[in-house]
KOLSEDO-305031 format. One line per 2 residues: for each residue z, y, x of N, C-alpha, C, CB. Coordinates in steps of 0.05 Angstrom, whole numbers, padded with zeros to 5 digits. Glycine has a CB too. Layout:
! residues N
Z Y X Z Y X Z Y X Z Y X | ...
END
This chain:
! residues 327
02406 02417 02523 02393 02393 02531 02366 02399 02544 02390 02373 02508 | 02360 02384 02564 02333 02388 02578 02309 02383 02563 02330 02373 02601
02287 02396 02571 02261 02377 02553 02256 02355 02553 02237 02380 02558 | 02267 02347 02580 02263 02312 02589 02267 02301 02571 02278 02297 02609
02302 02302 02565 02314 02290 02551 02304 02283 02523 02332 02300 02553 | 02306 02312 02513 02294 02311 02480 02262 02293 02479 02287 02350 02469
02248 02295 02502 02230 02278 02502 02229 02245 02507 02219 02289 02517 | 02255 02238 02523 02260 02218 02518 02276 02200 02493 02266 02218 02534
02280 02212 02480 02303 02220 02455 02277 02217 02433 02324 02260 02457 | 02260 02214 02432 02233 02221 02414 02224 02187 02404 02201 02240 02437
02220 02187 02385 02211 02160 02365 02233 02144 02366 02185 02142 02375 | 02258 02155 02365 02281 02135 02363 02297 02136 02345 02295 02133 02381
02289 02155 02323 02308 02155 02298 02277 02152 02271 02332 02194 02298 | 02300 02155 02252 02280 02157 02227 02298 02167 02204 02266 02126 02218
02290 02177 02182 02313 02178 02158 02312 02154 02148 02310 02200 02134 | 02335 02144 02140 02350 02113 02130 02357 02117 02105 02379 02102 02146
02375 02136 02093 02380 02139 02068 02390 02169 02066 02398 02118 02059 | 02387 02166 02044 02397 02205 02026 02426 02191 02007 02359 02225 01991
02442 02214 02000 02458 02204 01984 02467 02235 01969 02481 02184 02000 | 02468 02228 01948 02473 02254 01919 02491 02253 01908 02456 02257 01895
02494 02277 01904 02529 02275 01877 02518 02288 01855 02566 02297 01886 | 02523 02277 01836 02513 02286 01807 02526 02272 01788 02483 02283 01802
02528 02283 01761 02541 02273 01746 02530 02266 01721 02560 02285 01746 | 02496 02265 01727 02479 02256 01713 02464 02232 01718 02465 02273 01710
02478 02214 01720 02466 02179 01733 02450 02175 01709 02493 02148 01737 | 02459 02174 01685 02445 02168 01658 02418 02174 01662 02456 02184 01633
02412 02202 01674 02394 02219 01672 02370 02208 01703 02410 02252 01672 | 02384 02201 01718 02373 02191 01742 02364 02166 01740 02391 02190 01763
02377 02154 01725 02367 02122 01729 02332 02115 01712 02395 02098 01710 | 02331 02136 01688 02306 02143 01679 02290 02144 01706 02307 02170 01662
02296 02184 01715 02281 02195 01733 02271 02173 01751 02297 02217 01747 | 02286 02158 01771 02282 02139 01793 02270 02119 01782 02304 02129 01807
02276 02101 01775 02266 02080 01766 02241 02077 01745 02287 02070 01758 | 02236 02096 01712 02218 02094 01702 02201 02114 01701 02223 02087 01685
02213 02132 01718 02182 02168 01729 02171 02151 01754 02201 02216 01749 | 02192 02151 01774 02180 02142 01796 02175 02126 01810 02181 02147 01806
02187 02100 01790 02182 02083 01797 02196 02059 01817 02166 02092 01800 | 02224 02065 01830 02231 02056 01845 02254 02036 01825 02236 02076 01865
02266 02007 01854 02282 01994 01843 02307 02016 01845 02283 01966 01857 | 02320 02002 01815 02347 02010 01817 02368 01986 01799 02349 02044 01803
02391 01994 01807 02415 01979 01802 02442 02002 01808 02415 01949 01824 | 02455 01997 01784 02488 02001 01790 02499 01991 01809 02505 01992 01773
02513 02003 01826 02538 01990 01844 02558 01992 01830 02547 02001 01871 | 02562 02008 01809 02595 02017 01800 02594 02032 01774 02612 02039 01824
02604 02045 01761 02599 02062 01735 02592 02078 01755 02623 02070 01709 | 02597 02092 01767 02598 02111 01781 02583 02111 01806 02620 02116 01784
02564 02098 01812 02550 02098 01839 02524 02074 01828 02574 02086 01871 | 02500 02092 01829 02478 02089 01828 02452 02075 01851 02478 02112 01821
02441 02060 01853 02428 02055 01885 02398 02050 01879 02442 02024 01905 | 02381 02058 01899 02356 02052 01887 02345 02045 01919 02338 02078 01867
02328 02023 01907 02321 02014 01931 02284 02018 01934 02333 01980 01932 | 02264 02020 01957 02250 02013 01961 02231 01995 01971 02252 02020 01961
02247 01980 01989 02231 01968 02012 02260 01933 02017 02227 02001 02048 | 02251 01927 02030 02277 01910 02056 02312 01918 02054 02268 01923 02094
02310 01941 02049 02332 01958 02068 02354 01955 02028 02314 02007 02088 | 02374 01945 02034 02386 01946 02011 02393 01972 01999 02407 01932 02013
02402 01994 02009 02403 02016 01999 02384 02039 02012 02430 02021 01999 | 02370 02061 01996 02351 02081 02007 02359 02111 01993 02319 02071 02000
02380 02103 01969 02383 02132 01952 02407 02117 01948 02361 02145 01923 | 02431 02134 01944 02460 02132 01930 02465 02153 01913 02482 02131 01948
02460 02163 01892 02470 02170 01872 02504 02178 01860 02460 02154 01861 | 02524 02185 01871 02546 02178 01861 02566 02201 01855 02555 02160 01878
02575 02184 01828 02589 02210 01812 02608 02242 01826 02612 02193 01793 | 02596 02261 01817 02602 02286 01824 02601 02315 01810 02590 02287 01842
02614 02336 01815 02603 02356 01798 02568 02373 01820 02636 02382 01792 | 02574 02369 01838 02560 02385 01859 02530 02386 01855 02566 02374 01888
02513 02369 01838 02483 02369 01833 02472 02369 01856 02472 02391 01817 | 02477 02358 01887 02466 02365 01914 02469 02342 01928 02477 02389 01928
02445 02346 01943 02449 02324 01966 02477 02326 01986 02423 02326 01985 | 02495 02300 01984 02518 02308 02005 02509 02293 02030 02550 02299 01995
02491 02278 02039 02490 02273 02063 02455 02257 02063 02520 02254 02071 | 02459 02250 02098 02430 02240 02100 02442 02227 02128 02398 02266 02101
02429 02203 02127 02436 02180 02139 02408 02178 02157 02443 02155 02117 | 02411 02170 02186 02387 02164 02194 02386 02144 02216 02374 02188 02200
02371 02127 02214 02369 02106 02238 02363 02103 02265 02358 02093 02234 | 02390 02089 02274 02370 02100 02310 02363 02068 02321 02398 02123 02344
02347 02073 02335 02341 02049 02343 02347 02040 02374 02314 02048 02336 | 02370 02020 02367 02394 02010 02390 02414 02026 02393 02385 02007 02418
02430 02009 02411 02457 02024 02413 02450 02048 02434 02484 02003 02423 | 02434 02043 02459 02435 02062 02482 02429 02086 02467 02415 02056 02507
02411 02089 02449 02390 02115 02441 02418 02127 02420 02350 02105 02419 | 02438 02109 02405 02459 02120 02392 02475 02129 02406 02469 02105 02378
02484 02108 02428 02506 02127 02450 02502 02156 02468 02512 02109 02474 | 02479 02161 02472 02467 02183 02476 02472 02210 02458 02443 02176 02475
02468 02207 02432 02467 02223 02411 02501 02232 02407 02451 02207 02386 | 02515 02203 02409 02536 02209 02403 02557 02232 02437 02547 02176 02393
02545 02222 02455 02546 02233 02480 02542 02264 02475 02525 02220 02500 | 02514 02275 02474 02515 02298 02466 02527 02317 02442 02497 02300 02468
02539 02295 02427 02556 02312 02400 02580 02311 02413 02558 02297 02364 | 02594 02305 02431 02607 02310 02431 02616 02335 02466 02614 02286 02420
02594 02329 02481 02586 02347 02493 02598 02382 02479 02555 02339 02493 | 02583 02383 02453 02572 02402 02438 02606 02410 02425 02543 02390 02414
02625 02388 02430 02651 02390 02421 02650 02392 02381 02663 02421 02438 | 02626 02378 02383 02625 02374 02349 02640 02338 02339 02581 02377 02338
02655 02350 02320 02678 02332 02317 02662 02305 02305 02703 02345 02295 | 02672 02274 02312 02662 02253 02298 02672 02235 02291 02647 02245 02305
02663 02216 02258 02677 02199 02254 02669 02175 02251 02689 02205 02238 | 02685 02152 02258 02670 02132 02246 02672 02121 02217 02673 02113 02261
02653 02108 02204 02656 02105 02179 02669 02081 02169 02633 02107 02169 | 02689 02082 02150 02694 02054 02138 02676 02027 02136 02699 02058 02116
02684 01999 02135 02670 01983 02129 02666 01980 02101 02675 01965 02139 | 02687 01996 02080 02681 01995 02057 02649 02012 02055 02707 02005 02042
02656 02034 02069 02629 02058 02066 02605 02044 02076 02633 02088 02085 | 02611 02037 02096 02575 02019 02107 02568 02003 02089 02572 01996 02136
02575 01987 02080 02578 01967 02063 02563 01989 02027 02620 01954 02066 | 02564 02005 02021 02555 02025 02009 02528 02037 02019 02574 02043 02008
02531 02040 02037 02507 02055 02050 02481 02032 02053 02517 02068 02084 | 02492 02008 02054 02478 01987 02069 02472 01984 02101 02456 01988 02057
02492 01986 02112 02485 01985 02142 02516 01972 02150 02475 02020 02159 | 02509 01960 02179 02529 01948 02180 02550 01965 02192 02525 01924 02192
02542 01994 02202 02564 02010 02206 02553 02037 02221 02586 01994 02223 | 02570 02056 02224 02550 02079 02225 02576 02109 02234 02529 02081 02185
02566 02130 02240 02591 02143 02256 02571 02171 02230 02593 02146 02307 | 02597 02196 02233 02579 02219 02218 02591 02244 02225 02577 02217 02185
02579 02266 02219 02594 02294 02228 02574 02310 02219 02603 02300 02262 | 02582 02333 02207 02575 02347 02194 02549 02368 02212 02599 02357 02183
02533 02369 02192 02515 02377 02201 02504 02404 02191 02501 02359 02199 | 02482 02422 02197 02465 02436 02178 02474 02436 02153 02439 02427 02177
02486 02462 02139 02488 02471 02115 02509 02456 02107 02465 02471 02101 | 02524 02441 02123 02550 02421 02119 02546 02391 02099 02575 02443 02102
02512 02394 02110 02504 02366 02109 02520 02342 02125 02477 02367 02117 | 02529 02320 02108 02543 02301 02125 02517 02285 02138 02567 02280 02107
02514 02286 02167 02495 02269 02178 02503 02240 02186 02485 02281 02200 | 02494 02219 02178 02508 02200 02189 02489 02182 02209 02523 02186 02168
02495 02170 02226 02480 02153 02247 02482 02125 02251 02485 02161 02270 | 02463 02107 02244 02468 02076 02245 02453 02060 02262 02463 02064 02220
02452 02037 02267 02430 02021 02281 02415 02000 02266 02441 02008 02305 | 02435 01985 02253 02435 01957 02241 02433 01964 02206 02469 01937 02251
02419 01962 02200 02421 01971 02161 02414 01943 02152 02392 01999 02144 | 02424 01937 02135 02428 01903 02123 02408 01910 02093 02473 01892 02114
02391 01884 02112 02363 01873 02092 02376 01851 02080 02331 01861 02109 | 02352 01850 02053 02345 01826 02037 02328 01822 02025 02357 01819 02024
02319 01796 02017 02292 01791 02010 02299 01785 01982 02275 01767 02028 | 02315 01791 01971 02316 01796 01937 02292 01812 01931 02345 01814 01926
02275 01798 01914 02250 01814 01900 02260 01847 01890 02239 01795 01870 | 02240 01855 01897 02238 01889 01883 02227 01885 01857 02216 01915 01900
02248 01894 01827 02238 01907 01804 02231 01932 01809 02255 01908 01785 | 02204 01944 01809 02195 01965 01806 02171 01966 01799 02199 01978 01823
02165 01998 01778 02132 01996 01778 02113 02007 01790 02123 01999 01760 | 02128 02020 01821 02105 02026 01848 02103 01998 01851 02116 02044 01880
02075 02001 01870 02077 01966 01884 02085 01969 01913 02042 01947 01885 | 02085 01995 01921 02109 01992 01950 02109 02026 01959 02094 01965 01985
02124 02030 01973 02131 02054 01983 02118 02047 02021 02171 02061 01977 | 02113 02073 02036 02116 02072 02063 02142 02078 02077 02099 02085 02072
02149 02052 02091 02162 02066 02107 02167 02054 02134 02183 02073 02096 | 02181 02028 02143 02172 02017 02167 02187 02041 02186 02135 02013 02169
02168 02042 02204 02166 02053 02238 02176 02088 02224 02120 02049 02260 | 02160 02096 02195 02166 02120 02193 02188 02128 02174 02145 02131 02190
02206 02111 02167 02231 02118 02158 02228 02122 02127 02242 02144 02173 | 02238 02131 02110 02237 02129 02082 02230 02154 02068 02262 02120 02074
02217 02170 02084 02206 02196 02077 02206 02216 02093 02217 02204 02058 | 02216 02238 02081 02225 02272 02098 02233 02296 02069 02185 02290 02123
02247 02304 02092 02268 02327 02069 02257 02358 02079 02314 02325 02077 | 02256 02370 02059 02258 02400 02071 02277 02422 02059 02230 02412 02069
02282 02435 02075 02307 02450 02072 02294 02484 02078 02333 02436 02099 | 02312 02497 02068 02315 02527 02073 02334 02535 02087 02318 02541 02051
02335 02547 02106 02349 02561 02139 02346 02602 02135 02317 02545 02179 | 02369 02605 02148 02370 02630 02153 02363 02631 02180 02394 02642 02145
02379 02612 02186 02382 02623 02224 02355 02590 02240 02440 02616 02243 | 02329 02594 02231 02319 02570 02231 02313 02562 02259 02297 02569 02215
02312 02587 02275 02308 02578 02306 02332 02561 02315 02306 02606 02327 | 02360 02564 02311 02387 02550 02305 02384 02522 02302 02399 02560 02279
02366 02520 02270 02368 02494 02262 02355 02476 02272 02365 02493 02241 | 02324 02480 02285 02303 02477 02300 02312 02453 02326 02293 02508 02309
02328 02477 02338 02339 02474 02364 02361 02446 02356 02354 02507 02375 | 02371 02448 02332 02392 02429 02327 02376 02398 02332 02406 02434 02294
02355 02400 02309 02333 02369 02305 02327 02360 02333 02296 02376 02287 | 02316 02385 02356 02308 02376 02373 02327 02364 02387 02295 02389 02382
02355 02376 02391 02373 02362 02407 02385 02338 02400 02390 02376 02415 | 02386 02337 02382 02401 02309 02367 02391 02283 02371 02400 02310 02336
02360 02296 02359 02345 02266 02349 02316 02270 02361 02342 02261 02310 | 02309 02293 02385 02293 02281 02403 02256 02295 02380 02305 02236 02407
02263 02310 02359 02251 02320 02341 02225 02338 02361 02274 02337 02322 | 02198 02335 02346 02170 02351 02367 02162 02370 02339 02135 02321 02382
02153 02392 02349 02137 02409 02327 02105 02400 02320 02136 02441 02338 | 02102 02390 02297 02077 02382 02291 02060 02406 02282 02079 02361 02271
02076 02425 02261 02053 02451 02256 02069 02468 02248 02028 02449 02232 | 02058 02488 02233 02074 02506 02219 02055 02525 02200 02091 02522 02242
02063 02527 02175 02055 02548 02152 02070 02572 02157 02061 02539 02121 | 02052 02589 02153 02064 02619 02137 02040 02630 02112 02066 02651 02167
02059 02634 02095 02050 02643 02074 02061 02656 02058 02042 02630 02064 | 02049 02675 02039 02068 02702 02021 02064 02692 01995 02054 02739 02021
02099 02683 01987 02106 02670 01956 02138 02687 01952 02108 02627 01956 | 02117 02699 01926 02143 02714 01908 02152 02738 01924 02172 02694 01904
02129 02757 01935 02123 02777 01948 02150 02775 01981 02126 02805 01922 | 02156 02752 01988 02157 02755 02011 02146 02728 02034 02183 02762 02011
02146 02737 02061 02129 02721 02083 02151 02688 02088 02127 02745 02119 | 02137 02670 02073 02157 02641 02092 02141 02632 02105 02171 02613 02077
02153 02625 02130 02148 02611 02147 02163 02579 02146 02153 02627 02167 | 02141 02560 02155 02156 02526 02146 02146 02520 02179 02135 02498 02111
02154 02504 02195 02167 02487 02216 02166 02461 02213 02192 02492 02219 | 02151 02445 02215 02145 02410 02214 02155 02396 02232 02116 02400 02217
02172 02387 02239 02186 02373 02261 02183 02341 02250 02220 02384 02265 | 02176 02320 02269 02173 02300 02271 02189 02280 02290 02152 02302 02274
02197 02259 02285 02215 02246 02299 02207 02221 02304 02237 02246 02289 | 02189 02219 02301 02163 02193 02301 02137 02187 02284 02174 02169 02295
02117 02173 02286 02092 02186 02283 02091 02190 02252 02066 02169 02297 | 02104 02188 02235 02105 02214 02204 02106 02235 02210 02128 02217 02183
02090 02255 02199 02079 02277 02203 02102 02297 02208 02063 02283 02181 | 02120 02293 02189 02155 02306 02191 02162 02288 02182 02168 02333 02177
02193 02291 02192 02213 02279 02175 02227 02298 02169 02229 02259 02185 | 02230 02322 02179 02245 02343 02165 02223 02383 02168 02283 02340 02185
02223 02391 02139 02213 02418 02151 02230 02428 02149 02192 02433 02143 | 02231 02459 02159 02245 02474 02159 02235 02504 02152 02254 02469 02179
02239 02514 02129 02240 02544 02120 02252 02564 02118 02238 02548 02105 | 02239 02586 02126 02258 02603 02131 02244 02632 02118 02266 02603 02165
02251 02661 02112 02238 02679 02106 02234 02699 02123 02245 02687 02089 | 02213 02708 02137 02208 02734 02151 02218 02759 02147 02186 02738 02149
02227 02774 02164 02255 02801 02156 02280 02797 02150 02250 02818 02132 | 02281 02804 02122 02313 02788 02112 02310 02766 02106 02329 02798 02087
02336 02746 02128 02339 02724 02123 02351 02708 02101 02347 02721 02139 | 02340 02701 02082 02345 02693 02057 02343 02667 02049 02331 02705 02042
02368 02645 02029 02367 02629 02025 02368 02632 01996 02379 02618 02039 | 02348 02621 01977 02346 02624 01952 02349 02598 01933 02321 02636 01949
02353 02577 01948 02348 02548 01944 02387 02545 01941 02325 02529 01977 | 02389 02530 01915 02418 02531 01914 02433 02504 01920 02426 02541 01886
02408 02480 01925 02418 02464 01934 02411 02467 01967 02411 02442 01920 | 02431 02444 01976 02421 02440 02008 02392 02432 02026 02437 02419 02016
02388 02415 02003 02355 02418 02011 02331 02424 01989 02346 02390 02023 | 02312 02432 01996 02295 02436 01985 02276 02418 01968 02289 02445 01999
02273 02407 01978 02266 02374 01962 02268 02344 01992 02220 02377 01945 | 02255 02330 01970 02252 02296 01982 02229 02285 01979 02270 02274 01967
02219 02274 01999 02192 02257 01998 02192 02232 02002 02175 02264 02015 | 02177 02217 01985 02179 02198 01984 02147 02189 01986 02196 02192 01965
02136 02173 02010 02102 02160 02009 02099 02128 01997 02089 02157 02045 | 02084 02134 01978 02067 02116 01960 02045 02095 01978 02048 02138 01938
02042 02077 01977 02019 02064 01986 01995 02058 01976 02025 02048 01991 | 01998 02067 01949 01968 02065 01924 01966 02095 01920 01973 02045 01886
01944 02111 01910 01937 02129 01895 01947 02124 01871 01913 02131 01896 | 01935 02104 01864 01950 02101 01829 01978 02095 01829 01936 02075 01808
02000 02104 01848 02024 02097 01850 02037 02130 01847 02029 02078 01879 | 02015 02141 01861 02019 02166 01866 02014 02185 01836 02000 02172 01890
01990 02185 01816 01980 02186 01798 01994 02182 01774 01964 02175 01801 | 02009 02152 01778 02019 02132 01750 02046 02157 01748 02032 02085 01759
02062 02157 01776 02088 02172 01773 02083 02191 01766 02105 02176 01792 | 02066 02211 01765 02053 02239 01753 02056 02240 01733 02027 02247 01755
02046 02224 01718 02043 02213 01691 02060 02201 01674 02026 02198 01691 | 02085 02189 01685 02104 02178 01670 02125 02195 01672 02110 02152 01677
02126 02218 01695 02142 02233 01702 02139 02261 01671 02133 02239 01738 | 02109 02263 01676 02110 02282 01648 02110 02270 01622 02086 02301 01645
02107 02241 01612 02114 02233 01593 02139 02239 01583 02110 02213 01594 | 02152 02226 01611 02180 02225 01609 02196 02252 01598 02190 02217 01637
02185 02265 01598 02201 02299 01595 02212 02304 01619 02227 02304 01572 | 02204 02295 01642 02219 02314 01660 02191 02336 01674 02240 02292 01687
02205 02356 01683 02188 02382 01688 02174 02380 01718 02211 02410 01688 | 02159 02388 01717 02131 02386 01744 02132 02416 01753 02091 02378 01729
02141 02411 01778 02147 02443 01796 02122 02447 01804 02168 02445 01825 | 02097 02429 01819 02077 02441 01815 02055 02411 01815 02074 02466 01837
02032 02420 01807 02025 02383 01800 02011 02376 01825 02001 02374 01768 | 01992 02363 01813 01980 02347 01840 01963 02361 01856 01964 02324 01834
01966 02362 01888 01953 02382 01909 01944 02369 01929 01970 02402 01919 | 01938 02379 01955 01934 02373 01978 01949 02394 02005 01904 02371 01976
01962 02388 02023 01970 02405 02040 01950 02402 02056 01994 02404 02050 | 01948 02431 02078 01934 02421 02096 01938 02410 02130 01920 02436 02093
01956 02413 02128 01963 02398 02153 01964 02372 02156 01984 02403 02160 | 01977 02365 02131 01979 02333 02142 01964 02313 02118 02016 02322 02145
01953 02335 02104 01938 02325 02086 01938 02307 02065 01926 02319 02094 | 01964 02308 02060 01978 02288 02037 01973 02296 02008 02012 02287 02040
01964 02287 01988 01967 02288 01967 01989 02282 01952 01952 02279 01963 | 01994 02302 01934 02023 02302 01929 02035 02317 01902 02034 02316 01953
02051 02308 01889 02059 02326 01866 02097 02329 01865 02044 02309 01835 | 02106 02357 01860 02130 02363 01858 02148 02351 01833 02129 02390 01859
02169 02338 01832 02178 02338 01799 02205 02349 01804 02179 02305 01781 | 02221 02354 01783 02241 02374 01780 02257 02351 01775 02239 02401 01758
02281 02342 01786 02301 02316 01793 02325 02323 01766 02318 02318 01834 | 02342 02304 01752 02363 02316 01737 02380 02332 01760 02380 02292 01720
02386 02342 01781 02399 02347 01793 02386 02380 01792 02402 02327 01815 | 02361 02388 01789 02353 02402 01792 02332 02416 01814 02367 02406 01788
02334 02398 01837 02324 02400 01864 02299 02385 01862 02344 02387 01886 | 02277 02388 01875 02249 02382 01875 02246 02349 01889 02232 02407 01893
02226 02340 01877 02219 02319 01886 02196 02310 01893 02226 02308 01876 | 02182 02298 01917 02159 02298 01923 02146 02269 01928 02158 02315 01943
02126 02264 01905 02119 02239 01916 02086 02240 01929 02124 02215 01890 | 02086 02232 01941 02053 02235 01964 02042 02207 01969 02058 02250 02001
02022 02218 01976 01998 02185 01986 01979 02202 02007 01970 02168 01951 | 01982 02175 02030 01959 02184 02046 01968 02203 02075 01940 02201 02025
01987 02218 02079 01993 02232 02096 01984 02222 02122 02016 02235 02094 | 01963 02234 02144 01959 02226 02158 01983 02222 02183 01941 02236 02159
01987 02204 02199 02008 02198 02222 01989 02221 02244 02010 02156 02235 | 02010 02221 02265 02010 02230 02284 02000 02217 02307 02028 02236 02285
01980 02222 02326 01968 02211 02340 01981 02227 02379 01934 02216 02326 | 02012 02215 02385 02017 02230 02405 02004 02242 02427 02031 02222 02413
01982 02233 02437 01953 02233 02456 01942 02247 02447 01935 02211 02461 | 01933 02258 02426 01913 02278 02416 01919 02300 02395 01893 02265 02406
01944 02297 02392 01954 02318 02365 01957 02345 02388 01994 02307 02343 | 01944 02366 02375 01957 02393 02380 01965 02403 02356 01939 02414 02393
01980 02430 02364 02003 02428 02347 01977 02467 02329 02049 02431 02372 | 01984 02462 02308 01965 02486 02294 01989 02500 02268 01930 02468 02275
01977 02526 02269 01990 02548 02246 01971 02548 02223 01994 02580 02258 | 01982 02542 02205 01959 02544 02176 01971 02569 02158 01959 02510 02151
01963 02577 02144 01955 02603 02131 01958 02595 02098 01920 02612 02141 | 01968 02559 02088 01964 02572 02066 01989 02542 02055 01925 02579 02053
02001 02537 02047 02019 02513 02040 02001 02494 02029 02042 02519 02020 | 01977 02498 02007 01960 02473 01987 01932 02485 01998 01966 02473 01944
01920 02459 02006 01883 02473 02011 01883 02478 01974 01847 02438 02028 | 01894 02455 01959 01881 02461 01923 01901 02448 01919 01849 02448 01906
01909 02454 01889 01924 02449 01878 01955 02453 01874 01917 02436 01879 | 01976 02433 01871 02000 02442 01865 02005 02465 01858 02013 02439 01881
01991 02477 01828 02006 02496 01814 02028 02485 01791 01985 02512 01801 | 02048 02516 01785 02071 02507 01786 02060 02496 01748 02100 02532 01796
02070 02476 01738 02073 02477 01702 02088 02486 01691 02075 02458 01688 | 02114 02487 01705 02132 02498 01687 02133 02537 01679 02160 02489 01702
02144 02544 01671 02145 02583 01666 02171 02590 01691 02162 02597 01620 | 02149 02612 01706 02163 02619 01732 02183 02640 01732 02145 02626 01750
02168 02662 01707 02186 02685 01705 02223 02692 01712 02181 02688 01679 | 02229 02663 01690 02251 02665 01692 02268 02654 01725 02257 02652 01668
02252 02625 01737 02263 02622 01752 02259 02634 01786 02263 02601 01747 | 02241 02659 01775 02231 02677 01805 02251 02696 01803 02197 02694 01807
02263 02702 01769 02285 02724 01772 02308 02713 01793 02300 02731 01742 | 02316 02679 01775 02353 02676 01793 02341 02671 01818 02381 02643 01782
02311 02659 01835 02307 02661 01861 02314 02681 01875 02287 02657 01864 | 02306 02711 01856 02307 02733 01874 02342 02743 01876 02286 02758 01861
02351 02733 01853 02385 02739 01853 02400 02722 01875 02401 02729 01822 | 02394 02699 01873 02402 02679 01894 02392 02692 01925 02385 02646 01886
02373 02699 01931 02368 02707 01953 02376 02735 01963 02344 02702 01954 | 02386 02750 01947 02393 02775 01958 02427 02767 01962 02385 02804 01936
02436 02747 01948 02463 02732 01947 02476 02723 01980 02459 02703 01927 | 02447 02706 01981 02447 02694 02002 02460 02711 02031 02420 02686 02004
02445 02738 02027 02441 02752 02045 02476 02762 02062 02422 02774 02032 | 02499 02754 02042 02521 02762 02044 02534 02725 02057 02532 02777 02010
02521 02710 02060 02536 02685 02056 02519 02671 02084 02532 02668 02019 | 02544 02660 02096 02538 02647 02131 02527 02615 02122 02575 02644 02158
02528 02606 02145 02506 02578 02142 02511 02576 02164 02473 02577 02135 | 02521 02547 02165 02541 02529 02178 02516 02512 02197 02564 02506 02152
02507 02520 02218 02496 02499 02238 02512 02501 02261 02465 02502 02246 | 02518 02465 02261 02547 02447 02286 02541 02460 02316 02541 02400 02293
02520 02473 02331 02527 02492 02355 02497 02512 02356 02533 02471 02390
END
């Protein structure tokens, strides 16, 4: 795809929803709702939903053995900017489906097409996601999201120039910055891609030399922005009441300058809740390399020993095992 294009292709998506298979809902409906605070409700014994904002569904939860995110849903805005996307997937001869009305109807949108993506992430694509003004039980007093979508995910890549190239062609994705830094005696490099003025909606990591994936789920964690400090703070705090484990506590990055703390999900995969992240200013942002992941803070609480061993097992694992990005 041309630059044009991908440049015209730019502020027209957002992430809409995540969806997980786990077979610890019991364990989630705590985590979500009384660590961090978000609305939740059953759809089913078996399918979990938590909401933040307008948008009836933002997380799906639903019964599985897999402990991993199985897909990520993201919004485009109108049909032309969808027909486009769908134009070039299939350009790309990458196969597509459309989704049931039972499934939209799940997802909360009124309908939506998908095809597998990155790491055999199911991506799916909507326009129309079905609001309601049913009050939010929760004890944040609101999440951000609006214009910038319902967060950002980051993931671990072998082949990240691959995956890079994927964001940009799809969804019109700009490089905002990039870290390198030496954790657990080797060089990662992280990739900030943005798809409207949130700082990212998706990073991307990868390791310098041998290309290594150590991360056993599909992504690396989930972010979710707070609109209070003490929203940000309270979940810190109810999160370690709660007994669940703090991957690293409260910090600052420096790029986008969010304040932020990691928690360890029943699923096992990291979770990030932040306040404050500065937006993107398209007219004056240049794009910068930083040198260190936290100006302060976010050290880890939990004991690393053991989980730097199965990192390093997992990643020499990795080294035998392909990774599925659609062209």
């Amino acid at each position: 795809m041309s630059e044009m294009s991908q440049k015209n292709r730019f502020n027209s998506s957002q992430l809409g929803y995540t969806i997980i298979e786990s077979n610890r809902l019991d364990k989630w409906v705590i985590f979500g709702r009384d660590a961090i605070g978000m609305h939740a409700e059953y759809l089913s014994e078996d399918t979990l939903a938590f909401r933040l904002d307008s948008h009836t569904r933002r997380i799906l939860i639903q019964k599985g053995e897999s402990e991993d995110f199985t897909t990520l849903g993201f919004q485009v805005i109108g049909e032309g900017y969808l027909e486009k996307i769908l134009e070039t997937l299939k350009k790309r001869n990458v196969e597509i489906e459309k989704g049931t009305e039972e499934e939209a109807g799940s997802r909360g949108v009124k309908s939506f097409w998908r095809f597998y993506g990155p790491k055999g992430l199911r991506i799916e694509i909507f326009t129309d996601p079905i609001l309601t003004d049913a009050p939010l039980s929760m004890l944040s007093k609101g999440f951000v999201t609006g214009q910038f979508g319902m967060g950002h995910v980051a993931m671990v890549s072998k082949r990240p120039e691959r995956m890079i190239e994927f964001w940009k062609e799809i969804f019109g994705a700009r490089i905002s910055d990039s870290i390198e830094q030496k954790l657990s005696g080797m060089t990662v490099d992280i990739t900030f891609l943005r798809m409207n003025p949130r700082h990212h909606s998706v990073a991307v990591a990868s390791t310098k030399g041998l290309p290594m994936d150590p991360i056993p789920t599909r992504l690396q964690h989930l972010n979710l922005e707070v609109k209070n400090l003490e929203d940000m703070t309270g979940a810190y705090l109810r999160c370690k009441k709660l007994g669940f484990e703090i991957a690293h506590g409260i910090g600052q990055h420096p790029n986008d300058l969010e304040l932020s703390f990691y928690a360890i999900t029943p699923s096992g995969f990291e979770f990030e809740v932040g306040w404050n992240p500065i937006p993107v200013n398209e007219t004056s942002w240049k794009e910068k390399k930083y040198k260190q992941i936290s100006s302060w803070g976010h050290q880890p609480e939990t004991s690393t020993v053991l989980p730097r061993i199965q990192e390093f097992r997992r990643g020499i694992a990795s080294l035998f095992r392909s990774e599925f990005i659609p062209f």
